[in-house]
C-alpha positions in Angstrom: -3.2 11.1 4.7 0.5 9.4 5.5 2.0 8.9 2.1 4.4 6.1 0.7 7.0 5.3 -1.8 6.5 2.0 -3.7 9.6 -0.2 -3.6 8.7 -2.8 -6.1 6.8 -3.0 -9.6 3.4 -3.8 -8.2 0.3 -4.1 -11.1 -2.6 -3.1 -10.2 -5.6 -6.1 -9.8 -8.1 -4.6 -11.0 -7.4 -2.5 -14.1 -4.1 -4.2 -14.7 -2.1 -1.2 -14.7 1.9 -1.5 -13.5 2.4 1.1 -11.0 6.6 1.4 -11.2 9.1 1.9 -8.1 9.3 5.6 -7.0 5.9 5.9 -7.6 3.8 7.8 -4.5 0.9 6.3 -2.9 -1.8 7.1 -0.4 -2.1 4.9 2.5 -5.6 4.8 3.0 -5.5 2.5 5.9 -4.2 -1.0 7.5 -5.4 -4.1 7.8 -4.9 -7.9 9.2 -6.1 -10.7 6.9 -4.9 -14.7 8.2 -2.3 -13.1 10.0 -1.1 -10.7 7.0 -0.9 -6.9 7.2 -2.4 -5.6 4.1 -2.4 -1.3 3.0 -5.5 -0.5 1.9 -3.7 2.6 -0.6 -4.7 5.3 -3.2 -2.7 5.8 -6.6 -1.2 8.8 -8.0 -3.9 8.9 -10.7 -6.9 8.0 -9.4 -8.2 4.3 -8.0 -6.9 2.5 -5.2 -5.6 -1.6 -4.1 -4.4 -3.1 -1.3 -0.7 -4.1 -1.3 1.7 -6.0 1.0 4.1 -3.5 3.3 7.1 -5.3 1.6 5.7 -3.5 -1.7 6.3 -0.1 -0.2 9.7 1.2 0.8 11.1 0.4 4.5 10.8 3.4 6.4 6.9 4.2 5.6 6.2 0.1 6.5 3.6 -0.7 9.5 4.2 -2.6 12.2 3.0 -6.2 12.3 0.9 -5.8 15.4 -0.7 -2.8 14.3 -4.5 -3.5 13.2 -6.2 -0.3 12.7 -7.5 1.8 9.8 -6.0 5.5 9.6 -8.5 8.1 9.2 
């Protein structure tokens, strides 16, 4: 699985957790929602969200035209 650095403080939805800048992720796959890319990712510790591509550091960012889930 393609990996990512975070670029921003981004907490976590669902458990509330604040996952800090450095931190590694696990991009799980891409997705469009009303025009929007979303990463579907995978934390460090266990669990997963979807964040925007501007949360993750430039050079691991998807295109905007790409639509597809990584397997």
């Amino acid at each position: 699985m393609p990996t990512a650095t975070l670029q921003t403080i981004v907490r976590d939805p669902r458990t509330g957790k604040v996952h800090l800048p450095s931190e590694t992720v696990e991009i799980l796959g891409i997705m469009q929602n009303l025009d929007r890319t979303l990463l579907r990712v995978k934390w460090q510790g266990g669990g997963g969200c979807v964040l925007f591509p501007t949360d993750i550091e430039e050079q691991h960012r998807p295109s905007q035209s790409h639509g597809t889930l990584l397997h």
